[in-house]
Gaussian input, Z-matrix of N, CA and C with variables (Angstrom, degrees):
# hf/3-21g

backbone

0 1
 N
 C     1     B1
 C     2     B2     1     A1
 N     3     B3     2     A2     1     D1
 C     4     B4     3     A3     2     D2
 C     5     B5     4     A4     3     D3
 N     6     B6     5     A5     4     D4
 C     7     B7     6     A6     5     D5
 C     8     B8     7     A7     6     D6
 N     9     B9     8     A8     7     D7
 C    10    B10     9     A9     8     D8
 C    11    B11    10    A10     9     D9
 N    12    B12    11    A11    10    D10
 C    13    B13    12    A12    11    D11
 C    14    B14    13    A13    12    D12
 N    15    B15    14    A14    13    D13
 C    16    B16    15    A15    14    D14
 C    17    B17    16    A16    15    D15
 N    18    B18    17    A17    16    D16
 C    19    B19    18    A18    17    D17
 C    20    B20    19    A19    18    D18
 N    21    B21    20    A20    19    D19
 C    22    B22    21    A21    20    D20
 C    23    B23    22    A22    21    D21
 N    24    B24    23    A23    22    D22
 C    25    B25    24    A24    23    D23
 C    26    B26    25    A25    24    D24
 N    27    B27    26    A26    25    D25
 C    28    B28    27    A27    26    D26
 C    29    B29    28    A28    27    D27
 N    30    B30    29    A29    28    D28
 C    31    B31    30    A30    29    D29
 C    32    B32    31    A31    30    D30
 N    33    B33    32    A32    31    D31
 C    34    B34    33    A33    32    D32
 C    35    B35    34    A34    33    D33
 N    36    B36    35    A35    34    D34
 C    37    B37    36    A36    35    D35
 C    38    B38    37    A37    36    D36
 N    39    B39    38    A38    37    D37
 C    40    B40    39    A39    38    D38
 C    41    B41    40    A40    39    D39
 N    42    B42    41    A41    40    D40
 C    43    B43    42    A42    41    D41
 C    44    B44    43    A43    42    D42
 N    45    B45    44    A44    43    D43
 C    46    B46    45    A45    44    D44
 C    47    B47    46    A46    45    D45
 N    48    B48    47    A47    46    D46
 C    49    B49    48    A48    47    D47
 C    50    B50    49    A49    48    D48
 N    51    B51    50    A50    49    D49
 C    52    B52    51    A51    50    D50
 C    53    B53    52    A52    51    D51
 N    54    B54    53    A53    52    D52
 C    55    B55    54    A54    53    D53
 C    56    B56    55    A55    54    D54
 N    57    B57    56    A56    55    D55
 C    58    B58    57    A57    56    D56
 C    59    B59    58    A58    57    D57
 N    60    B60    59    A59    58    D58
 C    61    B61    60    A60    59    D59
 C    62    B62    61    A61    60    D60
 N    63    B63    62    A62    61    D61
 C    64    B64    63    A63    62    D62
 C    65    B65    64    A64    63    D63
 N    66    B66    65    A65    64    D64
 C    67    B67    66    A66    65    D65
 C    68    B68    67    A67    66    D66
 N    69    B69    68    A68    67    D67
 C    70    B70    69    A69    68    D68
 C    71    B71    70    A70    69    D69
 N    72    B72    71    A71    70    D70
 C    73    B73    72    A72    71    D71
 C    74    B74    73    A73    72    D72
 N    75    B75    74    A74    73    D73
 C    76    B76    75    A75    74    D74
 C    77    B77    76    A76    75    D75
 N    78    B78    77    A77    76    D76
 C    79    B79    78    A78    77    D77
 C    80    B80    79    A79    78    D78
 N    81    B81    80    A80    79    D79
 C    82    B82    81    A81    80    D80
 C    83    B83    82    A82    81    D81
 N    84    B84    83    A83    82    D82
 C    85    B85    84    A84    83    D83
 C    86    B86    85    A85    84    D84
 N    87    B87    86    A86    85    D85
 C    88    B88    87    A87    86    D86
 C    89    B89    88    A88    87    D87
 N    90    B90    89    A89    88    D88
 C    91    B91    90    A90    89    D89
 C    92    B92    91    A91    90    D90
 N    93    B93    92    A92    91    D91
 C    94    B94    93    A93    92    D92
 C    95    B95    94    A94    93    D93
 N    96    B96    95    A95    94    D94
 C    97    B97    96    A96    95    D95
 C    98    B98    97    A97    96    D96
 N    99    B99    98    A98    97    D97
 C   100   B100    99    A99    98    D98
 C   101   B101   100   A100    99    D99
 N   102   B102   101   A101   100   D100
 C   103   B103   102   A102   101   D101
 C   104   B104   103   A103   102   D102
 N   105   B105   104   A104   103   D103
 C   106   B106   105   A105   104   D104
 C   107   B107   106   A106   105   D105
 N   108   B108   107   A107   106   D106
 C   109   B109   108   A108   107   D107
 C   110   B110   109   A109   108   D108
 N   111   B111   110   A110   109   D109
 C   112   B112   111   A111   110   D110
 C   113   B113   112   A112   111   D111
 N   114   B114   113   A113   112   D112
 C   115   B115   114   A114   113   D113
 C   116   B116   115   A115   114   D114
 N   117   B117   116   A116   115   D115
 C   118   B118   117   A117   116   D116
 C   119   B119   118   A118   117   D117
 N   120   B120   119   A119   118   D118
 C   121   B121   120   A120   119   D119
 C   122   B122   121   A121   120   D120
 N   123   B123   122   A122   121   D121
 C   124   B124   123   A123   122   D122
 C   125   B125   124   A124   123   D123
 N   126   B126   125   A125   124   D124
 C   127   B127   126   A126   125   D125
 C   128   B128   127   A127   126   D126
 N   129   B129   128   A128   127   D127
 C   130   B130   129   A129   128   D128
 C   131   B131   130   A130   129   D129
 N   132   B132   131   A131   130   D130
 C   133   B133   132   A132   131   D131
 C   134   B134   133   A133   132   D132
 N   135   B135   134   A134   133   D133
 C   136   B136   135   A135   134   D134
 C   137   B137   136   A136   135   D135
 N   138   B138   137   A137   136   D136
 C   139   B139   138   A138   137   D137
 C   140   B140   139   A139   138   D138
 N   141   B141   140   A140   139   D139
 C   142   B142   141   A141   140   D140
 C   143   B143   142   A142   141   D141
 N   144   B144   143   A143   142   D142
 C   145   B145   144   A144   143   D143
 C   146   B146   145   A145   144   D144
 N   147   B147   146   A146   145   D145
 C   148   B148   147   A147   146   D146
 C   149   B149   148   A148   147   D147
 N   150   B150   149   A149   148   D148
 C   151   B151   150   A150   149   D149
 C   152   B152   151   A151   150   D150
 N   153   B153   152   A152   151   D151
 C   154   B154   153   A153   152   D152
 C   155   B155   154   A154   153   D153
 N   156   B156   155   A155   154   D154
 C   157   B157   156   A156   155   D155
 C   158   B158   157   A157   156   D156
 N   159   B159   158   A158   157   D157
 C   160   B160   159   A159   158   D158
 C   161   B161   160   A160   159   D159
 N   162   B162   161   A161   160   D160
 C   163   B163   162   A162   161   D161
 C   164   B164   163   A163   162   D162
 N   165   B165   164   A164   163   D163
 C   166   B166   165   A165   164   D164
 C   167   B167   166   A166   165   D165
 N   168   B168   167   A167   166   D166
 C   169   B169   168   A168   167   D167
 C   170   B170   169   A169   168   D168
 N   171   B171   170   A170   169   D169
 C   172   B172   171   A171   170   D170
 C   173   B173   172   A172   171   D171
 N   174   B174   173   A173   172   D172
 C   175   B175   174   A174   173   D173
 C   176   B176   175   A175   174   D174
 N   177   B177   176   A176   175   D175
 C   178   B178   177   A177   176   D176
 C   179   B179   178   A178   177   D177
 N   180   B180   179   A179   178   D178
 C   181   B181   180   A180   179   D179
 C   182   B182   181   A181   180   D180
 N   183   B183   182   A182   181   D181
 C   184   B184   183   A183   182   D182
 C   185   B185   184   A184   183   D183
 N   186   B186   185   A185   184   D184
 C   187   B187   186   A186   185   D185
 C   188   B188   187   A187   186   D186
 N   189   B189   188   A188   187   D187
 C   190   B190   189   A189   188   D188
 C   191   B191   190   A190   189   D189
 N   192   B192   191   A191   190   D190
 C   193   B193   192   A192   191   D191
 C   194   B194   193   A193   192   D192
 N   195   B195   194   A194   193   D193
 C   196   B196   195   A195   194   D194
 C   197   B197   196   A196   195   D195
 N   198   B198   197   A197   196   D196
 C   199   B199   198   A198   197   D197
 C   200   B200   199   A199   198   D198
 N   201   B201   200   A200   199   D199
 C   202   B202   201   A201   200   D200
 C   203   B203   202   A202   201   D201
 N   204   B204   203   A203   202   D202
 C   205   B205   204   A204   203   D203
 C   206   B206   205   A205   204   D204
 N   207   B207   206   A206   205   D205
 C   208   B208   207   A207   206   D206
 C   209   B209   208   A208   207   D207
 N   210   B210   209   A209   208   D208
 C   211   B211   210   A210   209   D209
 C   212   B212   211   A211   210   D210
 N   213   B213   212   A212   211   D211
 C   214   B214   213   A213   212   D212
 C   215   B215   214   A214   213   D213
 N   216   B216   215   A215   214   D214
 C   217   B217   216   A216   215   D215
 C   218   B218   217   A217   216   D216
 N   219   B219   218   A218   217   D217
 C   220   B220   219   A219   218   D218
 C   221   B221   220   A220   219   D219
 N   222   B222   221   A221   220   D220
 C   223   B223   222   A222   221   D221
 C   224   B224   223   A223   222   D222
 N   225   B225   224   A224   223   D223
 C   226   B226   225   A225   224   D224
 C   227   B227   226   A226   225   D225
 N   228   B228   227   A227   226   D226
 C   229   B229   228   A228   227   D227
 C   230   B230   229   A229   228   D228
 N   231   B231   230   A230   229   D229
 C   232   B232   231   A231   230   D230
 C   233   B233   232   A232   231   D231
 N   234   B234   233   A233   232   D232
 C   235   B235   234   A234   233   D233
 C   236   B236   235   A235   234   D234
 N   237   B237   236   A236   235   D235
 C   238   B238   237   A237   236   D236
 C   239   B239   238   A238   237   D237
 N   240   B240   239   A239   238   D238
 C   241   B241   240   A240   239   D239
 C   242   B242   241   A241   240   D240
 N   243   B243   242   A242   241   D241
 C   244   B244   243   A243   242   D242
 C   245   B245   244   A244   243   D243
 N   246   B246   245   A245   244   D244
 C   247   B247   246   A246   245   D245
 C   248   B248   247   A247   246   D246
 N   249   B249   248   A248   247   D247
 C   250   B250   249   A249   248   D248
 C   251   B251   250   A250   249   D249
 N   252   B252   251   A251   250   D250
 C   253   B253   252   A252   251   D251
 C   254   B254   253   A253   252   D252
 N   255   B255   254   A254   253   D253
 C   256   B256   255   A255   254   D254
 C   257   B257   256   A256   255   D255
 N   258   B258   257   A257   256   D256
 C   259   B259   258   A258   257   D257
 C   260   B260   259   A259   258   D258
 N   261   B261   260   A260   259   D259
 C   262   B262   261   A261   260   D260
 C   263   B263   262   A262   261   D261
 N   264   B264   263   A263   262   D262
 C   265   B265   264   A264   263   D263
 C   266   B266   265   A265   264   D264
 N   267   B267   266   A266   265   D265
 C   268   B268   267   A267   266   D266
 C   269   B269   268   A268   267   D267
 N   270   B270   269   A269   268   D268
 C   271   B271   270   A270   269   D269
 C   272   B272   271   A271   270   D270
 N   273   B273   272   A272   271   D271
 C   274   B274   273   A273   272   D272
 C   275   B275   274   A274   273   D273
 N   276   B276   275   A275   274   D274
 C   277   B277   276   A276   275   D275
 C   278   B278   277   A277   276   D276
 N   279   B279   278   A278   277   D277
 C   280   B280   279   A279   278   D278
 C   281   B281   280   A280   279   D279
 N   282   B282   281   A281   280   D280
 C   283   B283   282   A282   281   D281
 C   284   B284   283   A283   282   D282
 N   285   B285   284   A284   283   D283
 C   286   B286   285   A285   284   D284
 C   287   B287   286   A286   285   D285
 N   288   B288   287   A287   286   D286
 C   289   B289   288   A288   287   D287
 C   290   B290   289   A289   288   D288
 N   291   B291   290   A290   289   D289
 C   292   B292   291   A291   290   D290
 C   293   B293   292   A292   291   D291
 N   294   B294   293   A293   292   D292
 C   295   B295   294   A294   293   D293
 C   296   B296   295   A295   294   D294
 N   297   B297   296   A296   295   D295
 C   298   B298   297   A297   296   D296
 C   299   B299   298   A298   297   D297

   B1=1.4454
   B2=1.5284
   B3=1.3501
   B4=1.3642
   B5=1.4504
   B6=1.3865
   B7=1.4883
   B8=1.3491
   B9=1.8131
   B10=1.6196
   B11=1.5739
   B12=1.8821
   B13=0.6950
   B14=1.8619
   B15=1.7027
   B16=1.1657
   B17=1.9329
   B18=1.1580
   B19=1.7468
   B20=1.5167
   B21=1.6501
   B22=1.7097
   B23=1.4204
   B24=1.8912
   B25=1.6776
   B26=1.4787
   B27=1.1323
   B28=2.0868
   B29=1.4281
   B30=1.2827
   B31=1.3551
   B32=1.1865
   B33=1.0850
   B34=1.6748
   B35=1.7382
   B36=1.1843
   B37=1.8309
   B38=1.6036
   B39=1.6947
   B40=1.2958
   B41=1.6582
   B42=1.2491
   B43=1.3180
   B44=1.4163
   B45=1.4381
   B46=1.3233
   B47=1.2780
   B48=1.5278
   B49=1.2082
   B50=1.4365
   B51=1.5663
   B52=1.6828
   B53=1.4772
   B54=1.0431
   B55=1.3013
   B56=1.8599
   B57=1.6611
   B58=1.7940
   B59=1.7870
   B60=1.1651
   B61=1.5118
   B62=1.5589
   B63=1.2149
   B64=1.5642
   B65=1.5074
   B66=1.0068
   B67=1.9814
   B68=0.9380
   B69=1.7839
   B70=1.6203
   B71=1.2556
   B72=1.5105
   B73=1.7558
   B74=1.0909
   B75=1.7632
   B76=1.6785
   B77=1.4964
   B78=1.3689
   B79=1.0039
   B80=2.3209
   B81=1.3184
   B82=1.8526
   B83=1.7910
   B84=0.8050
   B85=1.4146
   B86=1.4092
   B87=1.0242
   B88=1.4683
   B89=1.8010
   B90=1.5402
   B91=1.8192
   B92=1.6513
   B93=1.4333
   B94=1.3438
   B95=2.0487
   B96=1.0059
   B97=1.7837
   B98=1.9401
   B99=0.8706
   B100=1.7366
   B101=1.5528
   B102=1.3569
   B103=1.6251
   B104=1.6035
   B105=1.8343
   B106=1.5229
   B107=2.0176
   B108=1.4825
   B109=1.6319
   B110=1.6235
   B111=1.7834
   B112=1.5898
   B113=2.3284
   B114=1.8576
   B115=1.6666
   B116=1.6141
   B117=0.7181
   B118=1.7514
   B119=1.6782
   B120=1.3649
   B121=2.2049
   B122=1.1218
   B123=2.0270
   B124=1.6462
   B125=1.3866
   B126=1.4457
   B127=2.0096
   B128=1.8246
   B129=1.2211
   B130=0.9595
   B131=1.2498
   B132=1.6668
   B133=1.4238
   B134=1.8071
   B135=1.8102
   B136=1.0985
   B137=1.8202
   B138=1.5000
   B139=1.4835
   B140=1.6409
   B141=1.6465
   B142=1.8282
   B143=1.0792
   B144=1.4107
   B145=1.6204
   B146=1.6640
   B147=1.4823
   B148=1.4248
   B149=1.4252
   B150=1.7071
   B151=1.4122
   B152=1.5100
   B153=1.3386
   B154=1.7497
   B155=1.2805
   B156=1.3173
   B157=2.0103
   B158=1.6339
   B159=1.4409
   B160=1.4296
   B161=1.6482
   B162=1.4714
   B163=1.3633
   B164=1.7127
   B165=0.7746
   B166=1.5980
   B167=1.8617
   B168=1.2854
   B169=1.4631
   B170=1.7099
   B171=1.1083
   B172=1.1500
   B173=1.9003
   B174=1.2218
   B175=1.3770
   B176=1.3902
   B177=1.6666
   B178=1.5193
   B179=0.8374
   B180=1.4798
   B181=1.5692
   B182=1.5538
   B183=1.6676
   B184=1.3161
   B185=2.1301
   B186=1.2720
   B187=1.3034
   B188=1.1786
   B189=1.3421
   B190=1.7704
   B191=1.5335
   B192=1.4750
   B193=1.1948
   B194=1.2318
   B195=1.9941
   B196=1.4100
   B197=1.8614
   B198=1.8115
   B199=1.1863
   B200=1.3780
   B201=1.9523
   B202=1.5677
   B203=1.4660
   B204=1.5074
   B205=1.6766
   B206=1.5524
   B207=1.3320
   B208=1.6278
   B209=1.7769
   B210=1.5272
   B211=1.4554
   B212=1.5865
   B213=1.4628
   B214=0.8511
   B215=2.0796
   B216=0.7370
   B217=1.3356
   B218=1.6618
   B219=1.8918
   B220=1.3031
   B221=1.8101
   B222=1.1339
   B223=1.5690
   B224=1.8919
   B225=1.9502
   B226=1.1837
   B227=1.5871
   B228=1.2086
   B229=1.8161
   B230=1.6129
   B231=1.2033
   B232=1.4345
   B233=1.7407
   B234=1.0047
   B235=2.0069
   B236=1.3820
   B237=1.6794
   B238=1.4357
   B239=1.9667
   B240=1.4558
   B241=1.7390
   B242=1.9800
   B243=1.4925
   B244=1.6206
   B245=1.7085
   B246=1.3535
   B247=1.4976
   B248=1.7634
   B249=1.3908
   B250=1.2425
   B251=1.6221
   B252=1.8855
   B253=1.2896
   B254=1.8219
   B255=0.8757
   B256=1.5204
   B257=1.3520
   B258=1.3318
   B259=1.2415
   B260=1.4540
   B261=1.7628
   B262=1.8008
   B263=1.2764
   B264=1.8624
   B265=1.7453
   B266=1.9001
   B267=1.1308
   B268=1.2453
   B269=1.5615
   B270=1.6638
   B271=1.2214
   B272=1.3178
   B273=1.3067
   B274=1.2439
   B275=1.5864
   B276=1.4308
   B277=1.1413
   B278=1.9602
   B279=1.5875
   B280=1.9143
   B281=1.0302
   B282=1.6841
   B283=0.9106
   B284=2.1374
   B285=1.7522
   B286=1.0085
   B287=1.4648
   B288=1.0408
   B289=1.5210
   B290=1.8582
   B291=1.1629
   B292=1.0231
   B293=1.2774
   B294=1.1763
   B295=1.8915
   B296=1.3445
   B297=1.1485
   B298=1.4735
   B299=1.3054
   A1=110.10
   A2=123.24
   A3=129.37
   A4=101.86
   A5=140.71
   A6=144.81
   A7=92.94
   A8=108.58
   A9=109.57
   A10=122.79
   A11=125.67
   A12=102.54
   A13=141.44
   A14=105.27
   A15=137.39
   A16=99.75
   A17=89.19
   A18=105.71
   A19=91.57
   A20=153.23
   A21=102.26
   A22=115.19
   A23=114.36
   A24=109.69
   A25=101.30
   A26=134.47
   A27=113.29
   A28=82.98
   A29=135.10
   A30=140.62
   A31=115.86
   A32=115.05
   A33=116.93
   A34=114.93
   A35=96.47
   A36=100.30
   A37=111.29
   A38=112.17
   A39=102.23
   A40=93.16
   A41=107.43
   A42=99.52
   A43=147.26
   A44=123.17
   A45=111.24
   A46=126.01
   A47=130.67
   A48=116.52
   A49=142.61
   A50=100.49
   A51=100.05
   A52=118.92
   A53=113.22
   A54=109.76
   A55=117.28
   A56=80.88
   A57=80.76
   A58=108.42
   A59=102.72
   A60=110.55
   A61=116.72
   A62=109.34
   A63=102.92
   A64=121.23
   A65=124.90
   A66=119.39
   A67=85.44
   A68=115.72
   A69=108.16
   A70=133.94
   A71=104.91
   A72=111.02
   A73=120.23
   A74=112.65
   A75=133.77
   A76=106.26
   A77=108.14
   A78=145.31
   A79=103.91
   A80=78.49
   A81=90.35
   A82=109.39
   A83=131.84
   A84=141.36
   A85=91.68
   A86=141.35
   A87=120.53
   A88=103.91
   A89=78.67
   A90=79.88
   A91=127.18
   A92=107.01
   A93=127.40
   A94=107.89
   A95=102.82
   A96=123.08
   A97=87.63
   A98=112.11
   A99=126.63
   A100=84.36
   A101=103.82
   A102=114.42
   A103=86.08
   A104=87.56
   A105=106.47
   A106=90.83
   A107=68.95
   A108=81.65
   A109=99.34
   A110=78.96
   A111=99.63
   A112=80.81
   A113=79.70
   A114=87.29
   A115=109.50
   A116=139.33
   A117=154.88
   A118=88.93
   A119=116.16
   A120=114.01
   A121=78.28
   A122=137.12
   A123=111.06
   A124=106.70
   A125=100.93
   A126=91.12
   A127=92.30
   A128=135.19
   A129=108.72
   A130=110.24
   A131=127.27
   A132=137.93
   A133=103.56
   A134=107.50
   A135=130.85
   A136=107.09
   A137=97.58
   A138=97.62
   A139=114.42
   A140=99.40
   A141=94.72
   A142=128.19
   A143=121.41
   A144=129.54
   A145=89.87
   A146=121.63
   A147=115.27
   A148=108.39
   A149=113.75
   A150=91.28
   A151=118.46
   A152=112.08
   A153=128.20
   A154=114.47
   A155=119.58
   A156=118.17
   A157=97.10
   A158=111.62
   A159=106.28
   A160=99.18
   A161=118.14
   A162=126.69
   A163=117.04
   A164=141.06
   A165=110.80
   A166=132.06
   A167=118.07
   A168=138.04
   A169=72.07
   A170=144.28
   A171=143.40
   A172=94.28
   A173=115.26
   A174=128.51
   A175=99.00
   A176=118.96
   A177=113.83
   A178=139.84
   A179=143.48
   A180=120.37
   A181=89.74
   A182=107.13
   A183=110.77
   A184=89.16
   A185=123.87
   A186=120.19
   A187=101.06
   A188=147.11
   A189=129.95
   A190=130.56
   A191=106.42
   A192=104.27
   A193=85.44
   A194=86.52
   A195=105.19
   A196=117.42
   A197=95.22
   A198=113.52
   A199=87.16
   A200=108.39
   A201=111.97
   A202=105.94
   A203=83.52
   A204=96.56
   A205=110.88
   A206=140.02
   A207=114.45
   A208=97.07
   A209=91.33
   A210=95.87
   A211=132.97
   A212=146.22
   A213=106.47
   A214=106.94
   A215=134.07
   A216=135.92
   A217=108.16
   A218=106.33
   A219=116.59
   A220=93.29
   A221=95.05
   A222=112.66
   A223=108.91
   A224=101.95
   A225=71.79
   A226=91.41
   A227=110.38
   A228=113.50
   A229=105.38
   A230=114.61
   A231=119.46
   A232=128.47
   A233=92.64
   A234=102.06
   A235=118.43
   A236=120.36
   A237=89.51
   A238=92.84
   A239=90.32
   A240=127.04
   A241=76.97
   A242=84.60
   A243=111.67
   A244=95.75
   A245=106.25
   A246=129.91
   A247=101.93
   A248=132.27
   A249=135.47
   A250=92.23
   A251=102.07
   A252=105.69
   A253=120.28
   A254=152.76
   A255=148.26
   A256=139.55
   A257=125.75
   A258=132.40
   A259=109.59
   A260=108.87
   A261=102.66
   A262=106.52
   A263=102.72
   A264=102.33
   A265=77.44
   A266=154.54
   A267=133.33
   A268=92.96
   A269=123.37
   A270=134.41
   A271=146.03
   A272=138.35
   A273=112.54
   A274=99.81
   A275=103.63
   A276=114.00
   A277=113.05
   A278=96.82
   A279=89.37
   A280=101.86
   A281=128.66
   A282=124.34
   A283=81.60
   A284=110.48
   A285=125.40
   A286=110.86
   A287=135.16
   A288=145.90
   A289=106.73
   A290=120.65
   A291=159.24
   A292=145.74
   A293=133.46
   A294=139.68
   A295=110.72
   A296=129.61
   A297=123.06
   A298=113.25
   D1=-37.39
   D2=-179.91
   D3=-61.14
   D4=-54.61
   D5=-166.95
   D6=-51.44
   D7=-73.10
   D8=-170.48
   D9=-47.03
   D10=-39.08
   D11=168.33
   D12=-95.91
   D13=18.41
   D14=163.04
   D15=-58.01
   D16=-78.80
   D17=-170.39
   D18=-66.17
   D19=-43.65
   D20=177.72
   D21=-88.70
   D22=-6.89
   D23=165.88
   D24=-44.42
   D25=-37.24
   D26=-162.42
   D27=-65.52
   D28=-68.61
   D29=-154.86
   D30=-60.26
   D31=20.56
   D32=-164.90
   D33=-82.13
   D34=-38.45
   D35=171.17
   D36=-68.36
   D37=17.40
   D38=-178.64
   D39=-124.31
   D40=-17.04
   D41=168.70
   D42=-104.25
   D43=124.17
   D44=-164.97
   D45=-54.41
   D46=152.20
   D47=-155.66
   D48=-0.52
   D49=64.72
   D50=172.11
   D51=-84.79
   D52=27.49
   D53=165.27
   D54=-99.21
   D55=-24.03
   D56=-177.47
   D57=-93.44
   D58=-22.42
   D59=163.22
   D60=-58.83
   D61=-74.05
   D62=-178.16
   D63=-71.95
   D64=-10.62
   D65=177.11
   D66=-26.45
   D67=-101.77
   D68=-146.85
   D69=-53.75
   D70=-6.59
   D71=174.02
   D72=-73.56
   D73=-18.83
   D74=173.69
   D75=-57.85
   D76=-47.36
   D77=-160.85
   D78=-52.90
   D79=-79.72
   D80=158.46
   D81=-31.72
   D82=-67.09
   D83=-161.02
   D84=-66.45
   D85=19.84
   D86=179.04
   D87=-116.90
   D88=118.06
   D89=-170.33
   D90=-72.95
   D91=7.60
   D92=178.58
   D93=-59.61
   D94=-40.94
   D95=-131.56
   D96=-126.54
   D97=158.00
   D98=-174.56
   D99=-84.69
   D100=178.79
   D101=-177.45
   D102=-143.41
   D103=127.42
   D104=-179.30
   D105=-146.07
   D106=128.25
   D107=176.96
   D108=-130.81
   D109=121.82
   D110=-157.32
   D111=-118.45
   D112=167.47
   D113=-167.60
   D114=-52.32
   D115=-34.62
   D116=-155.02
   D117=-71.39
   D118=-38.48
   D119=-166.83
   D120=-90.74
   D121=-40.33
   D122=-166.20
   D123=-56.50
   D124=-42.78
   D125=-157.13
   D126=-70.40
   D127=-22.40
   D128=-160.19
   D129=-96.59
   D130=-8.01
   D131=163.93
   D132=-52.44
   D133=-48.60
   D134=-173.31
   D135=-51.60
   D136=-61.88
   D137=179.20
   D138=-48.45
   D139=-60.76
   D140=-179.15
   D141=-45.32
   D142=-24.93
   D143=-159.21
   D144=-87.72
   D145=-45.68
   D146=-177.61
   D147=-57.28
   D148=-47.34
   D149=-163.50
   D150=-89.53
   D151=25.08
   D152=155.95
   D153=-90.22
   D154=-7.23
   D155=-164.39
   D156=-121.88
   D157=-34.41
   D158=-155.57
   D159=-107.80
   D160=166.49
   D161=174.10
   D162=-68.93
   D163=-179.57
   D164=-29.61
   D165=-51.95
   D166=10.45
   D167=-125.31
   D168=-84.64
   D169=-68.55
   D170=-132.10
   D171=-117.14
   D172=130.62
   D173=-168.65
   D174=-90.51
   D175=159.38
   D176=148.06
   D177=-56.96
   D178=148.69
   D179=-161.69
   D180=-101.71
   D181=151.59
   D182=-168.03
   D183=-98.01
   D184=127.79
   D185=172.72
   D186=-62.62
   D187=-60.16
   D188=-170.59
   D189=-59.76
   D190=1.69
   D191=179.44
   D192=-110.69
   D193=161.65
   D194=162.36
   D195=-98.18
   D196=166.99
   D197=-143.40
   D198=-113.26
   D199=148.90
   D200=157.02
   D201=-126.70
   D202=159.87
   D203=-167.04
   D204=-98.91
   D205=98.45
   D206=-178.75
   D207=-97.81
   D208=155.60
   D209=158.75
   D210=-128.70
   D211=96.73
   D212=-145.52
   D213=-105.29
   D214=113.92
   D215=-178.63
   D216=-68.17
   D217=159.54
   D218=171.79
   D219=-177.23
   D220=165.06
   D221=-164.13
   D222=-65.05
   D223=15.70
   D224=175.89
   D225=-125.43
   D226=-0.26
   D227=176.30
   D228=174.11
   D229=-159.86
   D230=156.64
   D231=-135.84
   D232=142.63
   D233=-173.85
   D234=-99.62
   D235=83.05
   D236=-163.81
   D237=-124.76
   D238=143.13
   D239=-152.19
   D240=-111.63
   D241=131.17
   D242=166.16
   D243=-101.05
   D244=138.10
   D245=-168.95
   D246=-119.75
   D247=150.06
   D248=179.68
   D249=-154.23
   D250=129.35
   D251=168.85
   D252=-76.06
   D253=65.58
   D254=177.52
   D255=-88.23
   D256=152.97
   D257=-147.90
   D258=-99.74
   D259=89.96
   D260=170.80
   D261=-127.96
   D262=134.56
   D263=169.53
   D264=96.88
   D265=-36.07
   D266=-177.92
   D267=111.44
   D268=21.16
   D269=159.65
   D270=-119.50
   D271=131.18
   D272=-164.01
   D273=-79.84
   D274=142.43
   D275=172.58
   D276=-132.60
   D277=117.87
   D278=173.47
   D279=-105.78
   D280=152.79
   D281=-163.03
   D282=166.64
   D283=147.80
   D284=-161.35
   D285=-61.28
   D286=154.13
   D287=171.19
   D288=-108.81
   D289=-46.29
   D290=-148.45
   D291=-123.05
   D292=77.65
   D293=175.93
   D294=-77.74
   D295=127.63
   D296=-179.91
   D297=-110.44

């Protein structure tokens, strides 16, 4: 649970209220307290995971811009997400195009 919510915390300014989504998933990670994952963390594991997979989450990629590549590695493979800087709202915004 810590990895997953490591890797969509970066993404978090892309997601709508992820702060009220993940609390109680914070919550799990606390090594004080037993870990009980009760229906209320499924749906809300459920919600986060959608709004990392599904649209609007991932933009069109604009062909004239240029592209960055991140990669991020860990002992069980690597995940690496193509990033594009682009202009929405009259802002630049970077943010992923791309899961590989």
């Amino acid at each position: 649970m810590q990895s997953f919510l490591r890797f969509s915390g970066y993404y978090r300014q892309n997601i709508k209220e992820f702060a009220r989504i993940s609390k109680s998933l914070y919550k799990i990670c606390d090594q004080q307290k037993a870990y009980e994952m009760t229906e209320e963390r499924v749906k809300e594991y459920e919600e986060l995971k959608n709004a990392l997979t599904n649209a609007p989450f991932l933009p069109m990629p604009d062909w004239k811009l240029p592209y960055k590549l991140y990669i991020v590695a860990c002992g069980e493979g690597l995940g690496p997400v193509l990033h594009q800087t682009q202009i929405i709202n009259d802002k630049p915004v970077q943010g992923p195009i791309c899961f590989i």
